[in-house]
C-alpha positions in Angstrom: -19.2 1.7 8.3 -21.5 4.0 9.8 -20.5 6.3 12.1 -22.4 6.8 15.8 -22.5 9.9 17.9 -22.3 9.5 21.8 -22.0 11.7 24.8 -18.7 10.5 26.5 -20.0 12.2 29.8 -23.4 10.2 30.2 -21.7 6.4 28.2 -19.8 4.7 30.5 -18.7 2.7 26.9 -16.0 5.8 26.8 -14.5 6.1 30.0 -13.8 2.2 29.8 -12.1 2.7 26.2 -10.1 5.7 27.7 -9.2 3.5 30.6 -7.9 0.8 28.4 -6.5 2.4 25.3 -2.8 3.4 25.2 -2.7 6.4 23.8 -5.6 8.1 26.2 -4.3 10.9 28.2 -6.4 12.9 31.1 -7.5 15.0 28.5 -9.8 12.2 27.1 -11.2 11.3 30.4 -14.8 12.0 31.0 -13.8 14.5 34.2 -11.8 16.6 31.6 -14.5 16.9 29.4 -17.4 17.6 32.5 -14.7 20.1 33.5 -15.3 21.8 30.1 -19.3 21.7 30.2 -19.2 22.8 33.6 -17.1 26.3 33.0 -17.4 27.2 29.9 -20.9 25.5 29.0 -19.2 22.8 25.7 -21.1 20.0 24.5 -18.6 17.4 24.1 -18.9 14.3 21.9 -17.4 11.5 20.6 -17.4 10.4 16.9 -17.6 6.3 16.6 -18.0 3.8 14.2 -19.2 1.5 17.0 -22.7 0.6 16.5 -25.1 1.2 19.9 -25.0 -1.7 22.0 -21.3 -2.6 22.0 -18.5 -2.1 23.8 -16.6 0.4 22.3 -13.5 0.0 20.1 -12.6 3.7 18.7 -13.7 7.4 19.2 -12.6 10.8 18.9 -14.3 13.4 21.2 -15.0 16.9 19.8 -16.6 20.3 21.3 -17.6 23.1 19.3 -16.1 26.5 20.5 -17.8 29.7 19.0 -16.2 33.6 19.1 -17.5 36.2 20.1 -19.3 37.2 16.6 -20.7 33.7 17.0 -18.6 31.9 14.1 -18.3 28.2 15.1 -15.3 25.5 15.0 -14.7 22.5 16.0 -11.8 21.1 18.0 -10.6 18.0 20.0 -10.2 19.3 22.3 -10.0 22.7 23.6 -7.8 23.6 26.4 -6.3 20.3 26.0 -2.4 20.9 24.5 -3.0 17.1 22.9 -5.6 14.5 22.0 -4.9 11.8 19.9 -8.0 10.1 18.3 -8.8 6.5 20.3 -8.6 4.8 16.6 -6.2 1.9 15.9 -7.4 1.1 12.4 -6.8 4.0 9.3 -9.8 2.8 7.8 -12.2 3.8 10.8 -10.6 7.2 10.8 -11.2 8.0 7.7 -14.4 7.2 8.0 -15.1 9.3 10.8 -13.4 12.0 9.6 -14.8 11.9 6.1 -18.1 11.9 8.2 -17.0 15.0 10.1 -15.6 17.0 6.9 -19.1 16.0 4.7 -21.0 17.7 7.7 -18.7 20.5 7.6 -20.3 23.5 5.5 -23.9 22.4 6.3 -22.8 22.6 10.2 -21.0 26.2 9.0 -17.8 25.5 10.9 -15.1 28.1 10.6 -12.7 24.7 10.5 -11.7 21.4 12.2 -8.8 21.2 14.6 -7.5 18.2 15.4 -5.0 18.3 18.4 -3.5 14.8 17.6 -0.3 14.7 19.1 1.6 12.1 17.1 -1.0 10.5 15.2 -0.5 10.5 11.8 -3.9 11.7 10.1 -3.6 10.3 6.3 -2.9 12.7 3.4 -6.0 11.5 1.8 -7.9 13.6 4.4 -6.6 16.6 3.5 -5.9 18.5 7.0 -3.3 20.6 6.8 -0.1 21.4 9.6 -1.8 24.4 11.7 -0.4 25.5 15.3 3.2 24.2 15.7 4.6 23.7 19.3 7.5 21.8 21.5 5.9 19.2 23.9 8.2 18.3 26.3 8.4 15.0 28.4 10.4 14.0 31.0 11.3 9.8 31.3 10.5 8.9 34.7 11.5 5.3 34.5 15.4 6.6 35.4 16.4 6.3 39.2 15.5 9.8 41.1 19.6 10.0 41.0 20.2 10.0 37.4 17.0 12.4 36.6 18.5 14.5 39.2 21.8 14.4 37.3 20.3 15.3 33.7 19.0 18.7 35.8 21.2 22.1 34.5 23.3 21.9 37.1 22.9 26.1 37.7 19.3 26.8 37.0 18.3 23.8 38.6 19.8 21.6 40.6 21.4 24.5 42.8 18.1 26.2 42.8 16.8 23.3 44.4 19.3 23.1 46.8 18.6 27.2 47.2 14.9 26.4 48.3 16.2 23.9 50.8 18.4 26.3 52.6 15.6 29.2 52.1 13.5 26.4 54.1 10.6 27.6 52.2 7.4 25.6 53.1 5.4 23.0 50.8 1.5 22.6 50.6 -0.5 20.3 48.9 -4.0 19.2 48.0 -7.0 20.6 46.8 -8.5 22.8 49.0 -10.2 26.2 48.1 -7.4 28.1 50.4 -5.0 26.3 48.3 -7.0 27.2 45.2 -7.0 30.9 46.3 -3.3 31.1 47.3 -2.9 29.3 43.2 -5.2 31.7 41.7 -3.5 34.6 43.3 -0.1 33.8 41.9 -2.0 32.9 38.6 -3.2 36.8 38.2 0.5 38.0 38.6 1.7 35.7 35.8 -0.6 36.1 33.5 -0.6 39.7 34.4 3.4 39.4 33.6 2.9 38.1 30.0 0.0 40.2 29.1 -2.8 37.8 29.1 -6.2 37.4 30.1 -6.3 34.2 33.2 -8.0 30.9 33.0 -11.6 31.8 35.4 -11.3 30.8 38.3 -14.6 28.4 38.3 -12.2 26.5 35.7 -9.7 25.2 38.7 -12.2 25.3 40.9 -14.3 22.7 38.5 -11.5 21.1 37.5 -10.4 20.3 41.0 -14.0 19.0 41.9 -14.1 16.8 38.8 -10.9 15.3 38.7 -10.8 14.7 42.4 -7.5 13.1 43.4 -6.2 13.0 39.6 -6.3 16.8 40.3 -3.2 18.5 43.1 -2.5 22.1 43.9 1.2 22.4 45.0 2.3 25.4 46.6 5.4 26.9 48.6 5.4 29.7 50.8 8.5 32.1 52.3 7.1 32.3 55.8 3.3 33.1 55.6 3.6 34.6 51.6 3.3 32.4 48.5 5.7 32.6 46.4 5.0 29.6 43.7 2.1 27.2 42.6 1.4 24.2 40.0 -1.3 22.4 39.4 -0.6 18.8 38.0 -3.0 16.1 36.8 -2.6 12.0 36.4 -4.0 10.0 34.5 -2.8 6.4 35.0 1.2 6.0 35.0 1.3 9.9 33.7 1.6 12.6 35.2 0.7 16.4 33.6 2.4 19.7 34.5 -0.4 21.6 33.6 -0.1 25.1 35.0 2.6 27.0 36.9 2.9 30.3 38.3 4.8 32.5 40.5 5.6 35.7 42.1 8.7 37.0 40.6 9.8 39.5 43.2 10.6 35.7 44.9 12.0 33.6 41.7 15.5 33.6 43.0 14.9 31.9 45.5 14.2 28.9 43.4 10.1 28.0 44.3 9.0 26.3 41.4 12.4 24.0 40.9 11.5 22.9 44.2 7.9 22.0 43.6 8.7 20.5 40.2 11.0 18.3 41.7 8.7 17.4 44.8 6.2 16.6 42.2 9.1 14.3 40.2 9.4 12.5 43.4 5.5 12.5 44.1 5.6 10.7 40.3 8.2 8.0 41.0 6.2 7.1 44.3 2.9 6.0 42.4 5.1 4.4 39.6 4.1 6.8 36.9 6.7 6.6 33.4 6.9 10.1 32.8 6.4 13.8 33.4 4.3 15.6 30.7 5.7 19.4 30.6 3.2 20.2 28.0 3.3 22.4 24.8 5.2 25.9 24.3 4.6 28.2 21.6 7.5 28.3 18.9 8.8 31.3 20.1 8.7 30.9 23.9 12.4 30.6 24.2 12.2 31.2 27.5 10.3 28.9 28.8 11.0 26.3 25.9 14.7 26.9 27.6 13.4 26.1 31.5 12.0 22.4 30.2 14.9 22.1 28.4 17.0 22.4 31.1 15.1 19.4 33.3 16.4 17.0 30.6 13.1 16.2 28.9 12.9 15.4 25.7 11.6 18.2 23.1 9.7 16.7 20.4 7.2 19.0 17.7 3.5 19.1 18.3 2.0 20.0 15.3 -2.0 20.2 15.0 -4.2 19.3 12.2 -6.7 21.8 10.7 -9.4 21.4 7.8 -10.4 22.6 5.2 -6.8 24.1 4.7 -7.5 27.2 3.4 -8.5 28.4 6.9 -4.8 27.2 8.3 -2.8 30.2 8.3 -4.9 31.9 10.6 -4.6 28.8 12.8 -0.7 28.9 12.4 -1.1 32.4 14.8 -0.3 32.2 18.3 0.7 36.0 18.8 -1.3 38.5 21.2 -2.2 42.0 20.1 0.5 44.0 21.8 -2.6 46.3 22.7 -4.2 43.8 24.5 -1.2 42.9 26.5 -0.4 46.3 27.4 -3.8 46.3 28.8 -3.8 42.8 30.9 -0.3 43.9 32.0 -1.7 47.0 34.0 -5.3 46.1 35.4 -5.9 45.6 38.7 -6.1 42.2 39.9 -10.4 42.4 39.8 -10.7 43.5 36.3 -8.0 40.6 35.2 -10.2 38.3 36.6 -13.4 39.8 35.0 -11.5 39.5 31.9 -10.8 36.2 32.1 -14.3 35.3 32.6 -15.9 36.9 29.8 -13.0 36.2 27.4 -11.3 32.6 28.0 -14.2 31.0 26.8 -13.4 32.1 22.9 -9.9 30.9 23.2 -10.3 27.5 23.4 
């Protein structure tokens, strides 16, 4: 088999196999990927052994992410927490992949990350186990009751009710005052863990790209914002893809009540589950808080060739340096951070 390269933005051949394969997630759709070339200026393509001409049958998509000394890798796909390759038959990704590691050292990437979610990627390839994570999902198929009931009864079922007696007020859609209100609370989080933010062209881009797939949720104590996420959909799933908050306000119990208005937002258009996303090994924290809305934990384990370049792929720490320094700039030169820096994180 030969393999074909395509550009899953400009072939409508991919968005119908991402519409019709099982195992697609929003992270394969073609608005994902424009979101990606639009912000951060990634080529995306997708690796097929469908000859031109036919509808295809398989394909994984790929963008090359440099850092800043220029040294080049390749990974499907950044900022995505998972995407499985659209290939049903081993042989077809071995072929594809054998393609990709042959072009490897001539191409002179630093390594190959595959972000596969639960695909098994054969031994006889030999990618090695890099960046471990929990993914957490939450079934959706159970009556709003008995999801309700799986909640911790302390940290979130009577924070919900907390919210309700607070009266706090819920927006959504995708407006730019919503955006602003998101990205505001955004800064303080990130600022609270030490790291540099998403820019904010990324939301705004991924907001215009996604369209409806796309909602800003926020909820406000009077006229002040005290919690936002940002969810995506992608046919009966739905993605909790970012969250943030002010925590001067956390007791009063904001984001359980958006997560749960966004549960009931996701039984409404019939979608199976609740994708929570990954957490880093050591999060306990917030590893803990999706515990404790009765999802299911499963490891999420990337791929990475050639091995030897694993271990550095294994690290998810932050300089504490670095942190130190996000954790006290002013809210202008967080932002400014973000924009020059995100881009080499993917």
């Amino acid at each position: 088999m030969a393999v074909h390269r395509i550009n899953p933005i400009t072939d409508a051949r991919w968005s119908e196999l991402v519409e019709r394969h099982p195992a697609a997630t929003v992270f394969h759709t073609s608005e994902w990927l424009q979101t990606l070339r639009q912000t951060y200026r990634f080529e995306p393509f997708v690796l097929t052994t469908t000859p031109p001409g036919f509808p295809l049958t398989n394909g994984i998509p790929f963008c090359q992410v440099s850092n800043w000394l220029g040294r080049r890798r390749l990974v499907s796909l950044p900022f995505s927490d998972h995407c499985s390759p659209l290939v049903d038959e081993a042989d077809q990704m071995i072929e594809v992949l054998t393609d990709l590691k042959e072009n490897c050292e001539r191409e002179q990437w630093k390594n190959i990350e595959l972000r596969a979610g639960d695909t098994v990627i054969p031994d006889s390839l030999s990618f090695e186990q890099g960046s471990t994570f929990w993914w957490h999902k939450l079934d959706l198929r159970l009556s709003l009751d008995q999801i309700f009931d799986n909640f911790h009864k302390d940290c979130i079922q009577r924070k919900i009710q907390r919210a309700e007696r607070e009266q706090l007020r819920q927006e959504q859609g995708r407006s730019e005052e919503l955006l602003n209100k998101f990205y505001h609370l955004l800064l303080k989080t990130r600022r609270r863990h030490g790291l540099a933010p998403q820019p904010y062209t990324w939301f705004r881009n991924l907001v215009a790209c996604l369209g409806d797939k796309a909602q800003i949720h926020i909820v406000s104590k009077a006229d002040r914002p005290v919690a936002g996420i940002l969810t995506l959909r992608h046919k009966q799933s739905l993605v909790y893809k970012y969250g943030c908050s002010d925590a001067k306000f956390n007791q009063l119990g904001g984001m359980q009540m958006l997560l749960w208005s966004a549960i009931q937002d996701g039984k409404r258009e019939q979608c199976l589950d609740l994708d929570l996303g990954r957490s880093d090994i050591d999060q306990d924290g917030l590893i803990t808080f999706k515990d404790r809305w009765g999802a299911t934990r499963t490891r999420l384990a990337y791929q990475v060739y050639p091995p030897r370049n694993s271990e550095a792929a294994r690290s998810t720490s932050h300089p504490m340096f670095s942190k130190l320094l996000f954790a006290w700039m002013p809210d202008s030169l967080l932002a400014a951070s973000g924009r020059a820096l995100y881009k080499y994180m993917g």
